[in-house]
C-alpha positions, -999 to 999 in steps of 0.1 A, spaced: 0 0 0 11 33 -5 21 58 19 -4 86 1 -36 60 8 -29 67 46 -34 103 45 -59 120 69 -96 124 58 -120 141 71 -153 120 82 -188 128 76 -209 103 99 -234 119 119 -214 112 154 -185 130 137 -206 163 122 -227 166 152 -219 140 184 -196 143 209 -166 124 189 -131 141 208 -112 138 180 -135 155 157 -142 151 123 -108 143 107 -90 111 111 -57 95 105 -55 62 83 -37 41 109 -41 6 92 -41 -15 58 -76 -25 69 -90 13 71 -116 20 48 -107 40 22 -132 75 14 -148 54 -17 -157 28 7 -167 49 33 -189 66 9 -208 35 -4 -208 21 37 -222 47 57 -256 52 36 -265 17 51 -257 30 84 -285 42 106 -289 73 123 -283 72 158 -316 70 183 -306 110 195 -305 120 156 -343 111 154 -357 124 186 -359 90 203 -335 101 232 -303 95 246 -270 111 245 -250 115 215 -231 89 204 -190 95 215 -175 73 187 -173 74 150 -188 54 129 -158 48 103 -133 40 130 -160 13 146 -162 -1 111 -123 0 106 -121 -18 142 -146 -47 131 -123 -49 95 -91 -48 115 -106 -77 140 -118 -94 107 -88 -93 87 -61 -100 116 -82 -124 136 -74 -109 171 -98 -113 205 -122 -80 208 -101 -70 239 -67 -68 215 -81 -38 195 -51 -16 192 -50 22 207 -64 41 178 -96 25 177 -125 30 201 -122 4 233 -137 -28 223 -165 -27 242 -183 -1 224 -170 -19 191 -187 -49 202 -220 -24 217 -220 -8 180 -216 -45 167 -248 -61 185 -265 -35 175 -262 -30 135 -263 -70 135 -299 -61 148 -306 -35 122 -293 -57 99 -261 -32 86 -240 -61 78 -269 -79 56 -272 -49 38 -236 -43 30 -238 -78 21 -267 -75 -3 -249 -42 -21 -217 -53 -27 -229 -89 -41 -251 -65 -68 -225 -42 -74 -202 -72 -81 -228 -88 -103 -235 -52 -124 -196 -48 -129 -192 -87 -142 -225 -72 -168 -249 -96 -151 -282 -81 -133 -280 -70 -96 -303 -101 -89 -301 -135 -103 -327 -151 -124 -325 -184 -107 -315 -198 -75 -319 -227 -59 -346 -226 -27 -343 -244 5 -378 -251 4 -375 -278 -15 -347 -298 5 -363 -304 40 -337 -305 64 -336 -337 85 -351 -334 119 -334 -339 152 -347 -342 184 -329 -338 216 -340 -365 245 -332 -366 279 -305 -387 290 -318 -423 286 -347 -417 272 -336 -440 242 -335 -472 263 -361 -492 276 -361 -493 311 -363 -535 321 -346 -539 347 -356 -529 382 -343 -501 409 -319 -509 429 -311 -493 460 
């Protein structure tokens, strides 16, 4: 990588224009795994607005958005326990807070779902395929869990 793609940029997520984020709006590329501003672009309009943003209470948020997504890509790509995030990136815990929650708003699904069309529109196929297979039609074998010796028959008599 080279050493002008690690030059400062200046963030526009909604904790960074109008939170509490100390370190304001314009951040350092510390690692390979930082998004780049074309990235960021295409990422944060998947991103939903924090609960203070519509009204809904709360404080405002103290973290930025990009540098939580740059923590979850550096954990990602180097494989490390939440509580080994380096210094530059907010402390784990809140990664992991801002974690739960997109998982619940389903961020990550919707990443997911653009970058699969946008890889399908640049190979000149449509954003959706025509045919896929469905799971509907391959029942999945059923288990079911019984209590410990449950499974045997029971002929022979208590003993004390």
């Amino acid at each position: 990588m080279s050493a002008d793609s690690f030059t400062a940029h200046a963030c526009a997520c909604l904790p960074c224009r109008y939170g509490n984020v100390p370190s304001g709006p314009v951040h350092e590329r510390a690692f390979e795994t930082d998004m780049t501003d074309t990235e960021w672009e295409d990422g944060c309009a998947v991103i939903p607005s924090p609960p203070w943003m519509e009204g809904r209470g709360g404080r405002p948020e103290e973290y930025c958005h990009r540098q939580i997504l740059n923590a979850l890509r550096y954990l990602v790509d180097n494989g490390v326990k939440w509580r080994s995030l380096p210094e530059p990136f907010p402390p784990p815990r809140k990664v992991f807070d801002f974690f739960r929650r997109w998982v619940r708003q389903d961020v990550f699904t919707t990443i997911h779902a653009a970058l699969v069309k946008e890889v399908r529109r640049r190979a000149g196929r449509s954003g959706q395929p025509t045919a896929a297979m469905s799971l509907v039609n391959f029942p999945s074998p059923r288990f079911t869990i019984q209590p410990f010796g449950a499974s045997r028959e029971h002929t022979s008599r208590a003993r004390c």
